[in-house]
C-alpha positions, 0 to 999 in steps of 0.5 A, a space after each residue: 811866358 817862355 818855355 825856360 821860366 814856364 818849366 824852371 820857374 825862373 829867366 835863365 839869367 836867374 838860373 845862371 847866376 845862382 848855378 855860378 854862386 853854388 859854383 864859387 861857394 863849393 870852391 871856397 868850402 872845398 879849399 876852407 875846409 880839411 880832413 874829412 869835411 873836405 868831402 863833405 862840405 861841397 855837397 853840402 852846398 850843392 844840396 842846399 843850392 837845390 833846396 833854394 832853388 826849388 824854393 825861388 822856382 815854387 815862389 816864381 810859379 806860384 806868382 806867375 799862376 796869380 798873374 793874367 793868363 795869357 791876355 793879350 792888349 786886345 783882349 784886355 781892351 775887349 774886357 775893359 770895354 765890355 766892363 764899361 758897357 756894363 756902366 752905361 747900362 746901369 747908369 742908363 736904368 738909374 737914370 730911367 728910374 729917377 725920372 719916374 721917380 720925378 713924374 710921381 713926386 710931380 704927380 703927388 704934389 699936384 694931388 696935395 695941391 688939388 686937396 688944399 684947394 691951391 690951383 695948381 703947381 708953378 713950373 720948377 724955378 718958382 718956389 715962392 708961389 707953390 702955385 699961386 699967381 704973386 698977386 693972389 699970393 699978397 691977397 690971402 695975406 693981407 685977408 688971412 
């Protein structure tokens, strides 16, 4: 920000043009009016131009105060980075913590395996036997 839009609020381009529309607005009301409104009428306007101005410049500072103060593209880098960081990090323990949640259910099927007297559990990709070789599978069939 420079040091003209940091005090004025506003570019000097901004401040200009509204410095020259005051300018020609006083002189259409100084030449429109007469008798003794003529005096009257161009201050009138200047003072209405001041009160707008000092509107635009609250307006323009307080936008500027919302905006990032001063981060360079760097330091946005640095913040995104670190804000990523934070991700992995947490992705990581959710990862950590759906394993162990894998080896319990892994450990509590083998225990309900043992209880129902099957052998054991077949590896992940055989749903079918729940532990049980095919042969044997067919035989408690054709007895059960």
């Amino acid at each position: 920000m420079t040091w003209f839009r940091r005090h004025f609020g506003l570019d000097p381009v901004d401040v200009i043009i509204q410095a020259t529309l005051t300018g020609l607005v006083m002189g259409f009301f100084g030449t429109v009016a007469h008798g003794p409104a003529a005096d009257a009428m161009p201050l009138l306007v200047a003072g209405a131009s001041v009160v707008v101005f000092g509107i635009r410049r609250a307006a323009a500072l307080r936008g500027a105060a919302a905006e990032p103060a001063g981060l360079t593209t760097g330091q946005m880098a640095a913040a995104r980075l670190e804000e990523l960081e934070d991700r992995v990090d947490r992705l990581e323990a959710a990862e950590s913590r759906v394993l162990e949640l894998e080896e319990r259910l892994d450990f509590t099927e083998r225990l309900l395996a043992q209880a129902t007297g099957e052998r054991s559990i077949p590896a992940a990709g055989n749903p079918a036997g729940f532990g049980l070789a095919a042969g044997e599978q067919r035989k408690e069939r054709h007895h059960g």
